[in-house]
C-alpha positions as CSV (number, residue, x, y, z in Angstrom):
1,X,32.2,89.6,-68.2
2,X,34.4,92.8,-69.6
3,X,36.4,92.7,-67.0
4,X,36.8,88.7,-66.9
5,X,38.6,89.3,-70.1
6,X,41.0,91.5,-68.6
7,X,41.4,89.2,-65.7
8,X,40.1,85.5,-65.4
9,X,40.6,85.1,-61.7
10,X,37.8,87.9,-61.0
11,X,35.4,86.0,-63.2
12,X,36.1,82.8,-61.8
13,X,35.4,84.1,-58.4
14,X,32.1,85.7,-59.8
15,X,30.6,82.4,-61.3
16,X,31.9,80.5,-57.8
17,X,29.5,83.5,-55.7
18,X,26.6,83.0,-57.6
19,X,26.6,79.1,-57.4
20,X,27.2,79.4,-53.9
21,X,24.5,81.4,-53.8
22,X,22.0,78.9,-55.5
23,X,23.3,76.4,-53.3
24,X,22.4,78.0,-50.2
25,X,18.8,78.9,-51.6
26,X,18.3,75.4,-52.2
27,X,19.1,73.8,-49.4
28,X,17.3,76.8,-47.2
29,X,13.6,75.1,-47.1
30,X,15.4,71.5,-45.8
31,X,17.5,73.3,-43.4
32,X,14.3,75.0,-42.4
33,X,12.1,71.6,-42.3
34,X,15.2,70.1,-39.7
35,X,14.8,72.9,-37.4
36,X,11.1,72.9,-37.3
37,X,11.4,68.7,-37.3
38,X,13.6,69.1,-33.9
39,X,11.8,72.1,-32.4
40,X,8.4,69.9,-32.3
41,X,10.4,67.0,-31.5
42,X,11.7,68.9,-28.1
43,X,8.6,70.2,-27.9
44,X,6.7,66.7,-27.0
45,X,8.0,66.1,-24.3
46,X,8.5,69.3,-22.7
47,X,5.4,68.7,-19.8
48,X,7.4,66.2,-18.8
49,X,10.4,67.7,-18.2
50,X,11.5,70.8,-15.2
51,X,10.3,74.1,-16.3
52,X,13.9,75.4,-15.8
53,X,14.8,73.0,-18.5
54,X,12.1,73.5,-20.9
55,X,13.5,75.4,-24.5
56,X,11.3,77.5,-27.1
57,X,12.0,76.6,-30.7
58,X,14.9,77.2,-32.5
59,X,13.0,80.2,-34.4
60,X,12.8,82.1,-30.7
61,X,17.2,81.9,-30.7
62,X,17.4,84.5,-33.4
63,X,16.4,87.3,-30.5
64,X,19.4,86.2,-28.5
65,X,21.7,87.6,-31.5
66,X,20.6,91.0,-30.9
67,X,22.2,93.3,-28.1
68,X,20.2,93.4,-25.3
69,X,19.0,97.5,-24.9
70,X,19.8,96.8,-20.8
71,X,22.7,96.3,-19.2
72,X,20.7,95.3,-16.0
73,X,20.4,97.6,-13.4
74,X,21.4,96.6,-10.0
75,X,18.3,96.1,-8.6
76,X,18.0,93.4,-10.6
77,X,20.4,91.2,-8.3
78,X,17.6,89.3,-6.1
79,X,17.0,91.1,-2.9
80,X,18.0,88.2,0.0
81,X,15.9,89.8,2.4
82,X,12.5,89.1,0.4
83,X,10.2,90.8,-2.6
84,X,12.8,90.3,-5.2
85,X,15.3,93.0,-6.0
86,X,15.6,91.8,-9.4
87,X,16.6,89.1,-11.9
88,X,19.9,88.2,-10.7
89,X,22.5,90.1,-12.9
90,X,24.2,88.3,-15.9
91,X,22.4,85.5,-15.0
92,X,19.1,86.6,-17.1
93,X,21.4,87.0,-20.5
94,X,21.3,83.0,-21.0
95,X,22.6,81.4,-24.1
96,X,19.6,79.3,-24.9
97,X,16.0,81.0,-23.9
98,X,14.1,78.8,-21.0
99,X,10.6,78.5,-20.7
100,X,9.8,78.4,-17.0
101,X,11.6,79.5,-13.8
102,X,15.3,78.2,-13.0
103,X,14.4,78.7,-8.7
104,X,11.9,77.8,-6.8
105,X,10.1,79.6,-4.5
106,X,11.2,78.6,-1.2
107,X,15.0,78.3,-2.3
108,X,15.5,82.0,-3.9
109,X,12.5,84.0,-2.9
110,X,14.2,87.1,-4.6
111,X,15.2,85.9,-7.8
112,X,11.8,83.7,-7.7
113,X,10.0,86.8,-8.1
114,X,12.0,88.7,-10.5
115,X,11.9,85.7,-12.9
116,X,7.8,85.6,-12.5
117,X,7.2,89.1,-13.2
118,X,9.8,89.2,-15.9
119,X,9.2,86.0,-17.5
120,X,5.3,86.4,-16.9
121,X,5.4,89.2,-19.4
122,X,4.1,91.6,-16.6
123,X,7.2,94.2,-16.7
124,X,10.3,94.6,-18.5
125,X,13.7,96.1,-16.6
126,X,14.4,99.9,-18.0
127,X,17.9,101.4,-17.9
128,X,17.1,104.2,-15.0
129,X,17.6,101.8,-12.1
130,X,14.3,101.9,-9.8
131,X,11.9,101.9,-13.1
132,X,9.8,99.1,-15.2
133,X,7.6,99.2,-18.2
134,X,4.3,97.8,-17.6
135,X,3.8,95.4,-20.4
136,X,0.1,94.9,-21.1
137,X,-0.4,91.7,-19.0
138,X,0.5,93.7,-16.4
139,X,-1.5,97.2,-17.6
140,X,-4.3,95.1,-17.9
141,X,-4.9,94.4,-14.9
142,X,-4.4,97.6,-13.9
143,X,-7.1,98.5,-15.7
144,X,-9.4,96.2,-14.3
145,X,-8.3,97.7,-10.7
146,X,-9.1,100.9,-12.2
147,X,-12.6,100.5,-13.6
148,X,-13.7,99.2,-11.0
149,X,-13.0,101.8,-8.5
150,X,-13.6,104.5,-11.5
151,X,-17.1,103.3,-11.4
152,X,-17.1,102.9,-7.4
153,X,-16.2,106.9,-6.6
154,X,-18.3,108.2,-9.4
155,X,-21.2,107.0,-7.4
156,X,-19.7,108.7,-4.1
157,X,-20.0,112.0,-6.5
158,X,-16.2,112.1,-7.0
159,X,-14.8,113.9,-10.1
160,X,-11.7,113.1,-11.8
161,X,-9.2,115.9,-12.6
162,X,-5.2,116.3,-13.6
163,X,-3.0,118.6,-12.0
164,X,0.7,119.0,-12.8
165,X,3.4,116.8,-11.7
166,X,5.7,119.4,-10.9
167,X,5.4,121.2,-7.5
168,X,7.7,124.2,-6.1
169,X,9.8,124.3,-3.6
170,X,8.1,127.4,-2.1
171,X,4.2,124.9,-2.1
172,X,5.9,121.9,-1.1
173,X,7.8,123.5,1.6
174,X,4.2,125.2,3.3
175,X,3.6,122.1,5.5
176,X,6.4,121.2,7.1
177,X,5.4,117.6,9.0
178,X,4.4,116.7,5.5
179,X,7.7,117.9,3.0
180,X,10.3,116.2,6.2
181,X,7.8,112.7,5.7
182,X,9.2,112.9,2.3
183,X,12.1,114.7,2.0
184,X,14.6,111.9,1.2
185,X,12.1,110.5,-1.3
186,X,11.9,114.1,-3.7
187,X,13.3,114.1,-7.1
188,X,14.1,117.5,-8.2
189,X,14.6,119.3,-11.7
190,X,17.5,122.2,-11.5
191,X,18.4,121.9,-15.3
192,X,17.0,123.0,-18.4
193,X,19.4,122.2,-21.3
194,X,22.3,123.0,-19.7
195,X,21.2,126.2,-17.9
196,X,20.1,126.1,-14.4
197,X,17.0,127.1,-13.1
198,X,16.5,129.9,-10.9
199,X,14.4,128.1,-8.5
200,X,14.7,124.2,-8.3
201,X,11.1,122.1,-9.4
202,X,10.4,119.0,-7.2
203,X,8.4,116.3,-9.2
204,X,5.3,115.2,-7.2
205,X,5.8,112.3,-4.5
206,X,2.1,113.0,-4.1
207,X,-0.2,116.0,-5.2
208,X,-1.6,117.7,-1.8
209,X,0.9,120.8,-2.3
210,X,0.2,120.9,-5.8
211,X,-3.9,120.6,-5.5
212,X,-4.3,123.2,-2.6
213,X,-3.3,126.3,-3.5
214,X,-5.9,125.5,-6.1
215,X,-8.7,124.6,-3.4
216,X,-8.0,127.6,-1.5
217,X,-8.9,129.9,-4.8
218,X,-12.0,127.3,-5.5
219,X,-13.7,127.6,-2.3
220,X,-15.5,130.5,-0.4
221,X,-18.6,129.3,0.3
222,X,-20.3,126.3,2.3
223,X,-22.3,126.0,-1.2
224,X,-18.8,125.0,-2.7
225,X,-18.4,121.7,-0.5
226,X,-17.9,119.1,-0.5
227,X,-15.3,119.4,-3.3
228,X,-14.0,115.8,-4.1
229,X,-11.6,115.1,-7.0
230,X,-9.2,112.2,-8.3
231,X,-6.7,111.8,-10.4
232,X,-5.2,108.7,-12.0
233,X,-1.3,109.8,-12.3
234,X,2.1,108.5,-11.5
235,X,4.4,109.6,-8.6
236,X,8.0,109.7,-8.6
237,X,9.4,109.1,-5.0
238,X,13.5,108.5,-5.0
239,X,13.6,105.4,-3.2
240,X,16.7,103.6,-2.2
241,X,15.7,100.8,-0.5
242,X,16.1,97.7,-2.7
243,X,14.0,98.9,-5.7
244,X,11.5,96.3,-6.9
245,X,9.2,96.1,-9.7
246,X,5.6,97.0,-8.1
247,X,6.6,97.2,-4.4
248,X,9.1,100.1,-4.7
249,X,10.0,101.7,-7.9
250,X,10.7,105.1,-8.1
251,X,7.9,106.0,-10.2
252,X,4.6,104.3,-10.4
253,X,1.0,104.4,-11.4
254,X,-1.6,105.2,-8.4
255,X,-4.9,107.3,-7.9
256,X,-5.2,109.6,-5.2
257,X,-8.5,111.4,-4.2
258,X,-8.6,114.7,-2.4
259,X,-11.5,115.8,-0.5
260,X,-12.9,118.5,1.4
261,X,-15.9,118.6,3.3
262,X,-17.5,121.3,5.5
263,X,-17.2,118.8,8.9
264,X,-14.9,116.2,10.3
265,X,-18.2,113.8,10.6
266,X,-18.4,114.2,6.5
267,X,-14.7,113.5,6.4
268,X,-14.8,110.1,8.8
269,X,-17.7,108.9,6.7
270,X,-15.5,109.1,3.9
271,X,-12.6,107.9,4.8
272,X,-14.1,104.2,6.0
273,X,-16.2,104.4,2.8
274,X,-12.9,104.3,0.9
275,X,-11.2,102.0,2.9
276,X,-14.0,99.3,2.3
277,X,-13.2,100.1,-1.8
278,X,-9.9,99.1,-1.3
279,X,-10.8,95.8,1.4
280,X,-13.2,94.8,-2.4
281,X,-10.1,95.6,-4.7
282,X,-8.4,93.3,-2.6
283,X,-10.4,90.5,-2.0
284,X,-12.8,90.6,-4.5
285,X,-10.6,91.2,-7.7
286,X,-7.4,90.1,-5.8
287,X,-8.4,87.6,-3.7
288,X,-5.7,88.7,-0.9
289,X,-7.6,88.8,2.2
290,X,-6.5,92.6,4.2
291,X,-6.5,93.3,7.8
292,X,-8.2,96.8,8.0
293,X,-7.4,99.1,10.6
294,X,-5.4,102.4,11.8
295,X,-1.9,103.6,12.0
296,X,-0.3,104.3,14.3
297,X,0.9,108.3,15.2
298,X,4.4,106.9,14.2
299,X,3.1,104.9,10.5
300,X,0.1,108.0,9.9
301,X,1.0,109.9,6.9
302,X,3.2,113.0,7.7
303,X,0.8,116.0,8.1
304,X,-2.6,113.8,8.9
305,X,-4.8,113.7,11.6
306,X,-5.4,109.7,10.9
307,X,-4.6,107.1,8.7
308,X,-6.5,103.7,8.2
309,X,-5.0,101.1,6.3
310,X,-5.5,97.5,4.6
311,X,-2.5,95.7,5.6
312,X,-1.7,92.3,3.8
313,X,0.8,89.2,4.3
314,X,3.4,87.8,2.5
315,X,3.7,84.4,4.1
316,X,6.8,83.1,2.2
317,X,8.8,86.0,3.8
318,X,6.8,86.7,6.8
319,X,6.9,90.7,5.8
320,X,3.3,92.8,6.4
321,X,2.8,95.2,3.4
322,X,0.7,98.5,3.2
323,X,-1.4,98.1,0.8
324,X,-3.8,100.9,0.4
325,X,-4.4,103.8,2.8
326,X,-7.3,106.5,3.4
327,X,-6.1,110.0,5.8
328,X,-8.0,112.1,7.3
329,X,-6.1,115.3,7.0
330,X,-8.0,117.1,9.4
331,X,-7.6,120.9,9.2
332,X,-4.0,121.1,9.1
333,X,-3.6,121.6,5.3
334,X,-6.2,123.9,5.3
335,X,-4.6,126.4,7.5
336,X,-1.3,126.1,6.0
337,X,-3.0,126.6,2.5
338,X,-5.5,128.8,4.1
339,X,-8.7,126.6,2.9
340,X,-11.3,128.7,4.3
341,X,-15.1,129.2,3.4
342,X,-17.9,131.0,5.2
343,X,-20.8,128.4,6.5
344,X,-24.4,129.2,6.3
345,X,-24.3,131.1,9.6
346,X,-21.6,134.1,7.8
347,X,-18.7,132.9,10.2
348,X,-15.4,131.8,8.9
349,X,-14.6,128.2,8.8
350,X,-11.4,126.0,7.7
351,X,-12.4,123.1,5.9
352,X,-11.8,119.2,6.7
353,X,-10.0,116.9,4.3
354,X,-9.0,113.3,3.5
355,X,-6.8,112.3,0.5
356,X,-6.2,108.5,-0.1
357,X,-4.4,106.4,-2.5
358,X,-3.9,102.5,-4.4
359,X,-1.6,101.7,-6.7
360,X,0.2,99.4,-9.2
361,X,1.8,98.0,-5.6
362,X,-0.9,96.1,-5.6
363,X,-0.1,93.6,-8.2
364,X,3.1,92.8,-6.5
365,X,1.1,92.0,-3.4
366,X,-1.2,89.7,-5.6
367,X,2.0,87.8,-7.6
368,X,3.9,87.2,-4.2
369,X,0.4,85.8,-2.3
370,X,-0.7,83.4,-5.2
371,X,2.2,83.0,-7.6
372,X,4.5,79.5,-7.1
373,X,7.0,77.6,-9.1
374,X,5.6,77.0,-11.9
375,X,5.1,81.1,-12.3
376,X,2.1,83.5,-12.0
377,X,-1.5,82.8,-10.9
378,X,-4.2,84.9,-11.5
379,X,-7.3,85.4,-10.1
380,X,-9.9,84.7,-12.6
381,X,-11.3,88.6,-11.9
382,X,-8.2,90.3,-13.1
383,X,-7.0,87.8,-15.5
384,X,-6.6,89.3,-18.6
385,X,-7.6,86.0,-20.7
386,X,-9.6,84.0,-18.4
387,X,-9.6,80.6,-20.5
388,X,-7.1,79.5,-23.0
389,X,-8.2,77.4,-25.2
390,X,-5.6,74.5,-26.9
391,X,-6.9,72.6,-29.9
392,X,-4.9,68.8,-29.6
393,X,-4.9,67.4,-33.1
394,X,-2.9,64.5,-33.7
395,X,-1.3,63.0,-36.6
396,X,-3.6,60.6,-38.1
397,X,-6.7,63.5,-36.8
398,X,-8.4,66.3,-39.2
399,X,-6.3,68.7,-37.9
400,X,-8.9,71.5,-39.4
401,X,-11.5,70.0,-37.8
402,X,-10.2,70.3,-34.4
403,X,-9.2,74.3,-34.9
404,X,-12.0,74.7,-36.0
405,X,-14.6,73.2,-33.2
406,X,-11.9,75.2,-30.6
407,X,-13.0,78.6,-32.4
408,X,-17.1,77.0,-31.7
409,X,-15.6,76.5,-28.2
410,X,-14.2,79.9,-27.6
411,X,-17.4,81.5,-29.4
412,X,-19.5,79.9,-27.0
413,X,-17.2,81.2,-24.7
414,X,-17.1,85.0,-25.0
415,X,-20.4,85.3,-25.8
416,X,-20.7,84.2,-22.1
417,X,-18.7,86.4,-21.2
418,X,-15.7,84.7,-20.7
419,X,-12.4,86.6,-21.4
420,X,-11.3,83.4,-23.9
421,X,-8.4,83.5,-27.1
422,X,-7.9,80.2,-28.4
423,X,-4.2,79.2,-29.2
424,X,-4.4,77.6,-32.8
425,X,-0.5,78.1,-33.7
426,X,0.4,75.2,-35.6
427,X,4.8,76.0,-34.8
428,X,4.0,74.9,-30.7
429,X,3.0,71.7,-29.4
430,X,0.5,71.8,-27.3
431,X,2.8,70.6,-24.8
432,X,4.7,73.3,-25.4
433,X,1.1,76.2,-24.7
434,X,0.6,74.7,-21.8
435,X,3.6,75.9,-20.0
436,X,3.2,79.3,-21.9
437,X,0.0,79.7,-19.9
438,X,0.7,78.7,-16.9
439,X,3.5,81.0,-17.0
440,X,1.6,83.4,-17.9
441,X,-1.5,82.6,-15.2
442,X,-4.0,82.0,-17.2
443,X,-6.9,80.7,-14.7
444,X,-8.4,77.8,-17.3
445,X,-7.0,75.7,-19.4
446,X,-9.6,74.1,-22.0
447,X,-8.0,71.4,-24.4
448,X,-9.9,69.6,-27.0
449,X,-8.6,66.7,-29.3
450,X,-10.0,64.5,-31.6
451,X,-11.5,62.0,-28.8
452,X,-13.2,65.3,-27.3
453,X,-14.3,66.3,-30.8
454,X,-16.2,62.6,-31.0
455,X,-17.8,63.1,-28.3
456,X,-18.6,66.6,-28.3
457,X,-16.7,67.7,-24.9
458,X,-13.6,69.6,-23.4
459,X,-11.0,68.7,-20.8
460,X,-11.1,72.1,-18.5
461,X,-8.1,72.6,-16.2
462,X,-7.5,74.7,-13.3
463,X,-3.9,76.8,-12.8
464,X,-4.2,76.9,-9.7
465,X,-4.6,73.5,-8.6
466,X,-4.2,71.7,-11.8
467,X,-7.7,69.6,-11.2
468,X,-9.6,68.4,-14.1
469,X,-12.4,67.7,-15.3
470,X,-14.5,66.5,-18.4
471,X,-17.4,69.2,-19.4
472,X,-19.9,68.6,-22.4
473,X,-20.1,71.5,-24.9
474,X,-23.7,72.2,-23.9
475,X,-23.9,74.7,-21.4
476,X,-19.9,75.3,-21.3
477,X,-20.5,78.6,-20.8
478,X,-22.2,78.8,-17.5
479,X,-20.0,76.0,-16.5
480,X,-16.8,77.7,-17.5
481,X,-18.1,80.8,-15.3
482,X,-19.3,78.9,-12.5
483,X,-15.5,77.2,-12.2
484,X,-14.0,80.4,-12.5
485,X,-15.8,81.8,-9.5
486,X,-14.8,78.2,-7.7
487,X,-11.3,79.2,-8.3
488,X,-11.6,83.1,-7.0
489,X,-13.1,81.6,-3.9
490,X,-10.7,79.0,-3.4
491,X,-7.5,80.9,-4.3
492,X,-9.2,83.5,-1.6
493,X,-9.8,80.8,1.2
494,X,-6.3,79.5,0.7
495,X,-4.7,83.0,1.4
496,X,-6.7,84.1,4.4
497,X,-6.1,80.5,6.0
498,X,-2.5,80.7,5.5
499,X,-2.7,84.4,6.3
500,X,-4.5,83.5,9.7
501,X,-2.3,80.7,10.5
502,X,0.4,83.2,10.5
503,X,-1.3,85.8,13.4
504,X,0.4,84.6,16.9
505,X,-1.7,86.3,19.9
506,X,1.1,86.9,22.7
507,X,1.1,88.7,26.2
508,X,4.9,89.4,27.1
509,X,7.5,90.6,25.5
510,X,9.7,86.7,26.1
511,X,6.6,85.5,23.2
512,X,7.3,88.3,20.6
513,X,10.9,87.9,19.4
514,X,10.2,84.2,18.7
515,X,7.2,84.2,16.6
516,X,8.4,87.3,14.9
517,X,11.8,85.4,13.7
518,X,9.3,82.4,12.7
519,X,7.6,84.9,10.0
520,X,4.9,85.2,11.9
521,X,2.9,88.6,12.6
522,X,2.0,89.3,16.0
523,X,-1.3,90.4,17.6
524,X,-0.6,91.6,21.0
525,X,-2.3,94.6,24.0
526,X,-0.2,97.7,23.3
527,X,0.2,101.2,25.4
528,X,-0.3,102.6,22.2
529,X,2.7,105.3,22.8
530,X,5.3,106.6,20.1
531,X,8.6,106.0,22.5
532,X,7.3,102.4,23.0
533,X,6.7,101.2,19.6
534,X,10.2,103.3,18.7
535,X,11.8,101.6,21.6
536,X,10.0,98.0,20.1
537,X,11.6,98.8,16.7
538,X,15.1,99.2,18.2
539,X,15.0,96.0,20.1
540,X,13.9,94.0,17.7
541,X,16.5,94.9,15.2
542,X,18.7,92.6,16.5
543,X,17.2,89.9,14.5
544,X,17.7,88.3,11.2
545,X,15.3,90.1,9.0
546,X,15.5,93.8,10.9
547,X,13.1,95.6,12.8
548,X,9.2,95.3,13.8
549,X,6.9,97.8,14.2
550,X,3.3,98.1,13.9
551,X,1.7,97.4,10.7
552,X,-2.0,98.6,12.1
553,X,-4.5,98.3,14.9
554,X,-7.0,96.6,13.6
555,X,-10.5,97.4,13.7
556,X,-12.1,93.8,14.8
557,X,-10.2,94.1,18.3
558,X,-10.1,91.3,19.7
559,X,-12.2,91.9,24.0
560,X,-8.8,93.4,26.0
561,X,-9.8,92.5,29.9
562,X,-9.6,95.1,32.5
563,X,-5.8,95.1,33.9
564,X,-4.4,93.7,30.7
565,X,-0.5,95.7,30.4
566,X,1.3,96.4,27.6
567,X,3.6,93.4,26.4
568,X,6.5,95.9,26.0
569,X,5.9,98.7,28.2
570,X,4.1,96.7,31.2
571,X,2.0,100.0,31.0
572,X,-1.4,99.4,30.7
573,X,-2.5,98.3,27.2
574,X,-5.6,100.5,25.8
575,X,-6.0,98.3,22.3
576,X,-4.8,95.1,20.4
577,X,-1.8,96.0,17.6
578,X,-0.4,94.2,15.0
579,X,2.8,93.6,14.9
580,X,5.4,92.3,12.3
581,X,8.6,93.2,9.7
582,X,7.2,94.9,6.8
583,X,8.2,96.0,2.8
């Protein structure tokens, strides 16, 4: 006011600022009433309409205002080829926030899966290109994967352990089949600050050179077999190949076991006992029916005496993928690290190992078998919320009344044992949760309005058929459990039928190109020789989605009659291989 004395203009400008400021705080709550008003309005009809075209509320737009912390690395263009490079570039910064996926499956198989894993809220892009954050849909499941097989080994009298993730160059060079296999794939450290290091530090592309030296000062004596020990770590292998969130990132989350055993029968018992751990992972948490078999000399890990496998299918790009393996290592390691210990006779003996590995690969392997255009689908094992339930009040309803018997519901619910959260906010539709959900995977849907409050039932709703069905409130939970293991089965059945429907058994060489450029994978007699399959790999480069080679020989062989010749060789065959492009 002093200073409006000395100059009116100032104080006029004053008194105009604070009315415009009571103004504003007036008309804030109506402003606030439109945009909730239009949000629910949108919201109404949105199960109606395209997922690509369905809109949060106007509360979500105030995220878009802030500067994304990613520019979007390059991966994140789709990869053409299949399994989703990424989420197509500039394309993902959109002006207006969409609930649901703007491709379909079959169109964009790339940006199809970038958009589910993104959108899905199972990983977020990072600014090093190659590397994703594991959001806790995502973790969770994980952790499912991993409790499981925690509990598994632990009865198998494994131990879990940590070693460090750094190796040197002297270890990792000790084996040399092993450092050439990955080579191309080691990250290095050679700074610290801004001094070099003496002697450059590779970070671990997987822990044999790191865990051995330490075996060989551990054991001495039969008495200190068999030594088995885990660890739950990450990796960090330098891949260039189209990196992809879950398939191939540069770093990742995996367990790998590392055994050693006084005999090679001790080690093959192992090995298969493994193996069938990760076949259960698979198809019972997974549902994704696996092949199980061997590798080939040219597919065994670098360094090994063996490697079995459980190979699975991506029908939508007609790609094998490696899904979990189990090595014998034989004795090689063991000389090179000079593993020795004295057996109960005095004499000198190098001991027998196996290492073997899962990881976070394999829920990529699970989105791209079960996931489709409406975005993920979980199997009811791994789901991380198993039901949703979706209170449905209407207007003219007791809206309280209605939250209130979905909290009963989801009581009765957990305490069977049902991973259940009930979805009570009052700014979403419930038009509007159920997209969220199925986005998001969620196995069961359980809705209850007022009609369902009357007459004391729910409406449950499968994701991954979208069947429904009325169920009384009595005994919901043993119903609720009994449809969720329905839906694991099914979801299973689904995928081995289209997974066998995509197995063509050929003879000649004229019958492989064709079935192989229909996506298919190809069961056919083999000489079961390096140059061959090297020689198969080159020819069948040619076509439109590069090479074949052999993804395993499967265990269940199929009878091979006397005479039978290879189909590429015309040498004779001596065992059934599957063929087929892979990840």
């Amino acid at each position: 006011l002093d200073s409006g004395r000395r100059s009116p203009s100032l104080l006029i400008s004053f008194i105009l600022a604070v009315l415009a400021t009571m103004d504003k705080d007036q008309a804030a709550p109506a402003a606030e009433t439109v945009d909730a008003t239009a949000a629910a309005a949108a919201d109404l009809s949105i199960a109606d309409k395209p997922a690509a075209e369905h809109k949060e509320p106007k509360e979500k737009k105030e995220k878009k205002e802030k500067p994304k912390k990613e520019k979007v690395p390059k991966e994140k263009k789709p990869n053409q080829q299949g399994g989703g490079g990424g989420g197509g570039g500039k394309k993902e910064v959109k002006k207006e926030t969409l609930l649901g996926l703007s491709v379909k499956k079959s169109e964009d198989y790339g940006k199809w899966y970038s958009e589910v894993v993104v959108q899905s809220e199972l990983i977020e892009y990072y600014d090093v290109s190659g590397c994703y954050i594991l959001r806790p849909w995502s973790y969770s499941i994980w952790e499912t994967i991993k409790d499981f097989f925690d509990a598994e080994i632990k009865q198998l009298g494994v131990q879990n352990s940590y070693f460090p993730m750094f190796v040197s160059e002297r270890a990792l060079n000790a084996e040399k089949d092993h450092v050439e296999g990955f080579a191309p794939e080691v990250a290095w450290v050679t700074k610290s600050g801004q001094s070099e290091l003496d002697v450059p530090i590779a970070i671990r592309p997987t822990s044999e050179t790191v865990m051995y030296p330490i075996y060989a000062k551990w054991i001495h004596s039969h008495r200190d077999l068999p030594l088995k020990l885990n660890q739950w770590n990450s990796v960090v292998r330098w891949e260039f190949k189209h990196p992809t969130p879950f398939i191939r990132s540069r770093e990742f989350l995996w367990q790998e076991g590392h055994t050693a055993f006084a005999s090679k029968e001790e080690a093959d018992v192992e090995v298969l006992a493994i193996l069938e751990l990760y076949r259960r992972i698979y198809e019972e948490l997974l549902a994704v029916p696996v092949v199980k078999g061997v590798k080939s000399e040219r597919e065994k890990f670098a360094g090994g005496l063996y490697t079995t496998t459980v190979e699975a299918f991506i029908p939508a790009t007609g790609r094998g993928i490696q899904s979990a393996t189990s090595h014998c290592l034989g004795q090689n390691f063991a000389k090179m690290f000079e593993i020795e210990f004295e057996d109960d006779k005095g004499a000198k003996q190098m001991v027998w190992q196996n290492s073997w590995g899962l990881s976070t690969r394999s829920i990529g392997v699970m989105v791209m078998v079960h996931s489709d255009d409406k975005g993920l689908v979980l199997p009811p094992n791994v789901a991380p919320i198993q039901a949703i339930v979706v209170p449905i009040p209407f207007k003219d309803a007791d809206r309280a009344a209605v939250v209130a018997a979905a909290a009963d519901v989801g009581s009765q619910l957990r305490a069977a044992g049902v991973r259940v959260k009930e979805d009570a906010r009052d700014n979403y539709s419930p038009g509007f949760k159920y997209n969220f959900w199925e986005l998001r995977g969620v196995p069961i849907r359980v809705e209850l309005g007022p009609r369902d409050l009357a007459n004391k039932q729910v409406v449950l709703v499968r994701r991954d058929t979208g069947a429904k069905e009325s169920a009384p409130w009595e005994g919901l939970g043993e119903r609720v459990k009994a449809l969720l293991a329905t839906i694991h089965a099914d979801m299973l059945a689904r995928a081995t039928k289209e997974r066998d429907e995509s197995i063509v058994k050929i003879t000649k060489w004229e019958e492989f190109m064709p079935a192989i450029d229909e996506r298919k994978m190809v069961l056919a007699p083999w000489c079961d020789e390096e140059a061959v399959e090297e020689d198969v790999r080159k020819r069948s480069a040619a076509g439109e989605g590069g090479s074949a080679k052999t993804l395993c020989m499967p265990f269940e062989q199929p009878e091979l009659p006397e005479g039978t010749l290879c189909f590429a060789s015309g040498k004779p065959a001596k065992k059934w291989a599957l063929w087929g492009r892979s990840y």
